[in-house]
Backbone as CSV, one residue per row, in Angstrom:
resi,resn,N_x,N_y,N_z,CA_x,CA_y,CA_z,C_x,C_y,C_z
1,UNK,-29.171,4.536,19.284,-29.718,4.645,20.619,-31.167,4.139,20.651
2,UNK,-31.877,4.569,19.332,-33.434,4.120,19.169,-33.522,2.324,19.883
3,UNK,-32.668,1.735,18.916,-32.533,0.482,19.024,-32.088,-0.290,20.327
4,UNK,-31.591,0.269,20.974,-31.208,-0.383,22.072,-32.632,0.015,22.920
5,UNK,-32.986,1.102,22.859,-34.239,1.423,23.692,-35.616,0.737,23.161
6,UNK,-35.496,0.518,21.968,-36.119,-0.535,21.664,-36.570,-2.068,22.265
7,UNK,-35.385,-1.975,22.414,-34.529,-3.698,22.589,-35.173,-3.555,24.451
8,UNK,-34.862,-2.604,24.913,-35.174,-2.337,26.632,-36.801,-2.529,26.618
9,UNK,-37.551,-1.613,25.920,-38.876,-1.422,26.192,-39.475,-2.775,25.982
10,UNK,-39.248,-3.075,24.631,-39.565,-4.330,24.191,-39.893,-5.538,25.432
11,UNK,-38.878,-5.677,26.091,-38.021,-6.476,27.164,-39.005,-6.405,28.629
12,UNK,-39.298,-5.027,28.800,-40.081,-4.347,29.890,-41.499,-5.081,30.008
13,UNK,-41.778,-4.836,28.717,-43.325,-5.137,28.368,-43.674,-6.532,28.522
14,UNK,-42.520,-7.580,27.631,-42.580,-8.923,27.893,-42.695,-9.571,29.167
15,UNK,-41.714,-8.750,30.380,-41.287,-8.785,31.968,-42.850,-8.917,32.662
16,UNK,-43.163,-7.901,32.079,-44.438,-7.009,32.679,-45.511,-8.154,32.372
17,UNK,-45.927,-8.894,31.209,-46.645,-9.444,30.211,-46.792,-11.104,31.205
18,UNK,-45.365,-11.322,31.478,-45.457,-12.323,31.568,-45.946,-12.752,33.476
19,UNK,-45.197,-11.299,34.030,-45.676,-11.393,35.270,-47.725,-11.350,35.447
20,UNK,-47.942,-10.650,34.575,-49.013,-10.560,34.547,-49.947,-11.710,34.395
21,UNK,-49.744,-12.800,33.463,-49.819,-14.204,33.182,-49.602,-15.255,34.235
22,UNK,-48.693,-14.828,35.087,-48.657,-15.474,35.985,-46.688,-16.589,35.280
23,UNK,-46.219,-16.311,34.427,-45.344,-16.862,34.270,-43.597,-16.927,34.952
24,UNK,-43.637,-14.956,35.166,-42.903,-14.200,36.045,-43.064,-14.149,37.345
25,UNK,-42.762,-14.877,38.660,-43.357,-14.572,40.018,-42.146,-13.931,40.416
26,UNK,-42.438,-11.764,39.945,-41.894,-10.654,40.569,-42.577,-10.152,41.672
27,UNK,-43.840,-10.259,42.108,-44.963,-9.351,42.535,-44.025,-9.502,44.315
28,UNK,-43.933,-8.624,44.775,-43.419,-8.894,45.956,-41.897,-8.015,46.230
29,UNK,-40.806,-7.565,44.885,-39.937,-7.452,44.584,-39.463,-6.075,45.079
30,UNK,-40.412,-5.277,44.981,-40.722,-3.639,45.385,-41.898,-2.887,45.165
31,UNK,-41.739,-2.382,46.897,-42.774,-1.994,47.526,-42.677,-0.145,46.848
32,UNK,-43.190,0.021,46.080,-43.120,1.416,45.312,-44.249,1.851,45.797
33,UNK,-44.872,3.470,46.784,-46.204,3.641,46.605,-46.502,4.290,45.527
34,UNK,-47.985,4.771,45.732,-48.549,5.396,44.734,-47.851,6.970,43.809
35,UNK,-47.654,7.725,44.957,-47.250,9.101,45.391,-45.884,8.757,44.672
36,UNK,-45.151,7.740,44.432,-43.882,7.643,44.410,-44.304,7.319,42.581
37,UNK,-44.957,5.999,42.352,-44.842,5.648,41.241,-45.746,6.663,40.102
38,UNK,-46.695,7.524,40.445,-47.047,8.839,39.780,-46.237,9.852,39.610
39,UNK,-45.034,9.772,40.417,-44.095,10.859,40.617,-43.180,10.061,39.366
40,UNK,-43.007,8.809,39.136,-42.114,8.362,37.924,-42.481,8.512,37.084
41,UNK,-43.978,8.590,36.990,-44.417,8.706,35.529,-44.763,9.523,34.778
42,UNK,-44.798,10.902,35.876,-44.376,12.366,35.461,-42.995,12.393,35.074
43,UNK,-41.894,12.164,35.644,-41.135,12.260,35.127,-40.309,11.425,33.835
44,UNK,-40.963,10.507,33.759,-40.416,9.362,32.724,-41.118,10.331,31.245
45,UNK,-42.406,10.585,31.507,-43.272,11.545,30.907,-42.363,12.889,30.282
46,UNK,-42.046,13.661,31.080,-40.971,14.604,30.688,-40.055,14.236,30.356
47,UNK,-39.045,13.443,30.556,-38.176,12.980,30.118,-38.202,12.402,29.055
48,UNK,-39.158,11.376,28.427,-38.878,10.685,27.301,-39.569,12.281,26.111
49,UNK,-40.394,13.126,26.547,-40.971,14.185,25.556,-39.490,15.134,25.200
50,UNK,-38.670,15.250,26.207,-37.471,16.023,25.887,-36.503,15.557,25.091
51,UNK,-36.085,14.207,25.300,-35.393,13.408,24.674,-35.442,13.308,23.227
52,UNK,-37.221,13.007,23.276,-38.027,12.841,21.684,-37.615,14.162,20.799
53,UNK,-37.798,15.337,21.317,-37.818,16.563,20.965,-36.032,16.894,20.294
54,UNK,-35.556,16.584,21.213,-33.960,16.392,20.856,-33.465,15.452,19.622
55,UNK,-33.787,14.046,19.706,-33.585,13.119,18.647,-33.940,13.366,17.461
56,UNK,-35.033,13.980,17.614,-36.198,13.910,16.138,-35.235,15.544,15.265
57,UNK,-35.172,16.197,16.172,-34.731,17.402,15.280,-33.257,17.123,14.149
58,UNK,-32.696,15.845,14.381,-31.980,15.290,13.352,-32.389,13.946,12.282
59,UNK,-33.698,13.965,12.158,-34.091,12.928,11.352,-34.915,13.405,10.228
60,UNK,-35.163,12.815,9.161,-36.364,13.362,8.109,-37.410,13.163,8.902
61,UNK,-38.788,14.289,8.548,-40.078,13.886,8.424,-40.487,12.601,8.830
62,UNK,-40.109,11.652,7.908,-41.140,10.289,7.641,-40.592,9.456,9.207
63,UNK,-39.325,9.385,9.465,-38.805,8.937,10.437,-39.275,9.350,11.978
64,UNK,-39.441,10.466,12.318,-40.217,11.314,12.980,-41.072,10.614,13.770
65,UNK,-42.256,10.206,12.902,-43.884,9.813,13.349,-42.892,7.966,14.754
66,UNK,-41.876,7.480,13.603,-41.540,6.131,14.180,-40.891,6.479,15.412
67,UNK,-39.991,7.378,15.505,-39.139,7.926,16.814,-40.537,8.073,17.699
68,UNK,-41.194,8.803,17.413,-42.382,8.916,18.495,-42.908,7.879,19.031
69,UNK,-43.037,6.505,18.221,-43.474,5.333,18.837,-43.005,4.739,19.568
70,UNK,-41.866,4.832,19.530,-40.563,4.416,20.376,-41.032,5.306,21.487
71,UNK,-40.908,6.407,21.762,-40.697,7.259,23.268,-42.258,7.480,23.950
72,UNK,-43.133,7.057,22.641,-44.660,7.695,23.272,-45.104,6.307,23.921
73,UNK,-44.732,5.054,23.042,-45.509,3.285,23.890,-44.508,2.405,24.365
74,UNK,-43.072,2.849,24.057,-42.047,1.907,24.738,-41.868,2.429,26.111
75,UNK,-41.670,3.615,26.419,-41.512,3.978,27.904,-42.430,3.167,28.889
76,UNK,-43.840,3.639,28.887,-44.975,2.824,29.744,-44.614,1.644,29.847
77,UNK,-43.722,0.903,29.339,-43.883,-0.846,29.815,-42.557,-0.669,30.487
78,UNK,-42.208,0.302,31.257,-41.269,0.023,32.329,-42.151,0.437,33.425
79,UNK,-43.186,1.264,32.976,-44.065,1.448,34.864,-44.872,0.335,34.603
80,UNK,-45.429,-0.246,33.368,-46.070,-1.434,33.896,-44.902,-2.479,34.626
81,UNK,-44.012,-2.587,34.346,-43.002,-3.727,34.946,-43.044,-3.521,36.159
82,UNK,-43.052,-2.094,36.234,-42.421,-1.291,37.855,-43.585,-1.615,38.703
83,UNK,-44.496,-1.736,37.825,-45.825,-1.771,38.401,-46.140,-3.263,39.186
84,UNK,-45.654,-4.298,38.193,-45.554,-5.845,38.567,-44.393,-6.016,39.629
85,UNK,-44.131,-5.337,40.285,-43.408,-5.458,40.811,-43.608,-5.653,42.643
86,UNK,-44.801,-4.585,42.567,-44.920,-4.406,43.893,-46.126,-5.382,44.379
87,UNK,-46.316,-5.547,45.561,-46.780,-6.671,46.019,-48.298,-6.942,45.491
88,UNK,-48.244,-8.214,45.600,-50.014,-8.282,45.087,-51.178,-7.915,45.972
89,UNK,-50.902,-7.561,47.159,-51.629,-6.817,47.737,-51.893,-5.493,47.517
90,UNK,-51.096,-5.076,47.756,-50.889,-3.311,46.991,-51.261,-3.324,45.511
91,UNK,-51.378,-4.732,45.157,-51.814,-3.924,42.968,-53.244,-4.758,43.325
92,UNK,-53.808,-5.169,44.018,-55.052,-5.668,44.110,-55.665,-4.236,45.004
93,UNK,-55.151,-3.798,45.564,-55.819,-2.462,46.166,-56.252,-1.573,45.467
94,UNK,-54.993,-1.518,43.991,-55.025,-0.216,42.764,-54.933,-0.659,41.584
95,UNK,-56.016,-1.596,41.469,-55.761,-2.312,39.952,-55.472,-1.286,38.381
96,UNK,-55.968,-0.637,38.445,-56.633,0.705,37.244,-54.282,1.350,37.346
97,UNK,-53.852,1.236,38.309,-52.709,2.263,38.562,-52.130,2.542,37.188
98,UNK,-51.890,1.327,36.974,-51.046,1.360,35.312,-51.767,2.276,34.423
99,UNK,-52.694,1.908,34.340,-53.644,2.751,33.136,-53.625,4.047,33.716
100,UNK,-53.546,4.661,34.688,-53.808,6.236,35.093,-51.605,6.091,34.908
101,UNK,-51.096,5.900,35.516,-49.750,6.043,35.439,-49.722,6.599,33.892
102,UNK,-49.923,5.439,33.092,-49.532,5.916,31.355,-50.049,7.239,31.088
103,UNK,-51.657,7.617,31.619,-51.657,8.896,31.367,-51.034,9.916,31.623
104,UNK,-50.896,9.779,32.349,-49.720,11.112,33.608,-48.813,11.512,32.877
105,UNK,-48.067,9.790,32.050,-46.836,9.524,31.327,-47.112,10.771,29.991
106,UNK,-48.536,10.511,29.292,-48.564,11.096,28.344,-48.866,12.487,28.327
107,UNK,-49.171,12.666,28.889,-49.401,14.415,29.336,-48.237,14.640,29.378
108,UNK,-47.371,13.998,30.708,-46.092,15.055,30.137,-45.213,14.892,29.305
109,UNK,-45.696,13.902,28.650,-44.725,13.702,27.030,-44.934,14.868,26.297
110,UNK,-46.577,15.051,26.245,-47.095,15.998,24.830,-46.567,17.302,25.896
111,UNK,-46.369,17.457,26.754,-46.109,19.097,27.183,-44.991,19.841,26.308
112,UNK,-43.967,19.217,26.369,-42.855,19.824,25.612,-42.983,19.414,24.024
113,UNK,-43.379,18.551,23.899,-43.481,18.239,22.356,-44.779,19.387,21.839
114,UNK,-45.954,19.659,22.373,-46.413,20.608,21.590,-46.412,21.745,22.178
115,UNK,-45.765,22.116,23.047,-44.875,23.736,23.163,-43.509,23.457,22.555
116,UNK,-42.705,22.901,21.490,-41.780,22.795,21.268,-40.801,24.264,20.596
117,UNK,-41.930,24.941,19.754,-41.595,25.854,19.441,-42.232,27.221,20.023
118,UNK,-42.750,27.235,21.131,-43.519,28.256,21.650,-42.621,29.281,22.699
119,UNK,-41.364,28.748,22.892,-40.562,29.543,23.769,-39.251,30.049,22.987
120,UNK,-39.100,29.956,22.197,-37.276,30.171,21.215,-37.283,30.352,19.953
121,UNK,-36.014,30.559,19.331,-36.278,30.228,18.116,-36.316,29.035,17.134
122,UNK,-37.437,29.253,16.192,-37.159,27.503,15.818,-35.949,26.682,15.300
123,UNK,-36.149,25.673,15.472,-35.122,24.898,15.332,-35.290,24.059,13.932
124,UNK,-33.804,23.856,13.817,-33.112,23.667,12.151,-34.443,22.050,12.085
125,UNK,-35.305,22.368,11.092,-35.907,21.207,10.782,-37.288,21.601,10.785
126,UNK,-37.529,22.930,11.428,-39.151,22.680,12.016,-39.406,23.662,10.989
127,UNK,-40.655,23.343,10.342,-41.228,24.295,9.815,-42.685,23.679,9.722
C-alpha cells in the first residue's frame, strides 16, 4: 500500500511542481475556498496520522521512521496540487496558503501519533 501511495504523492508533487513552473496550465480547474481547503488539510492531517499509527504497529523499528515519510511529506503535495488548481486569481490573493495548509496538515498528523498511547492499552509493538 506504502508503494502505491508513494507512486500517488510522488505524482502530486510533480503535478503541483510543474504547474507551478508554468509547464502544467491547471490554474483555473477548481475553485476550492479557503475555509474549504483548511478544512482538507485538517482532515488529510488526521487521516494520514491515523492511518500512520495503524500501518506502523506492524513493522520493525527501523522501518517506522520511513513509513512516517511517506504519510508526514507525501500527503502535502496533494493540497499543493489542490492548491494549483484553483484560479490564479484566488492563489495570487493567498500566496503563503500552501505553506499554512501543510501546517494545519501537520498538527493534525502529530495529534494522534503523539497521544498514541495516552488513551488504551498499549499496543503489540510499543514500548
Amino acid at each position: 500500500m506504502e508503494l502505491a501511495l508513494l507512486g500517488f504523492f510522488f505524482v502530486c508533487w510533480l503535478a503541483a511542481l510543474a504547474s507551478f513552473v508554468g509547464l502544467l496550465p491547471i490554474a483555473g480547474l477548481l475553485d476550492l475556498g479557503l475555509y474549504q481547503y483548511y478544512g482538507l488539510a485538517a482532515f488529510l492531517g488526521w487521516l494520514s496520522g491515523n492511518v500512520y499509527l495503524h500501518r506502523s504497529g506492524r513493522v520493525p523499528k527501523p522501518l517506522k521512521s520511513r513509513l512516517m515519510l511517506v504519510y508526514l511529506l507525501g500527503t502535502p503535495g496533494l493540497l499543493y496540487l489542490i492548491r494549483a488548481l484553483a484560479p490564479l486569481t484566488t492563489q495570487a490573493m493567498a500566496p503563503l496558503a500552501p505553506l499554512y495548509a501543510s501546517g494545519v496538515f501537520a498538527i493534525f498528523f502529530l495529534v494522534p501519533v503523539t497521544l498514541k498511547g495516552s488513551f488504551g492499552a498499549p499496543r503489540p509493538g510499543d514500548q
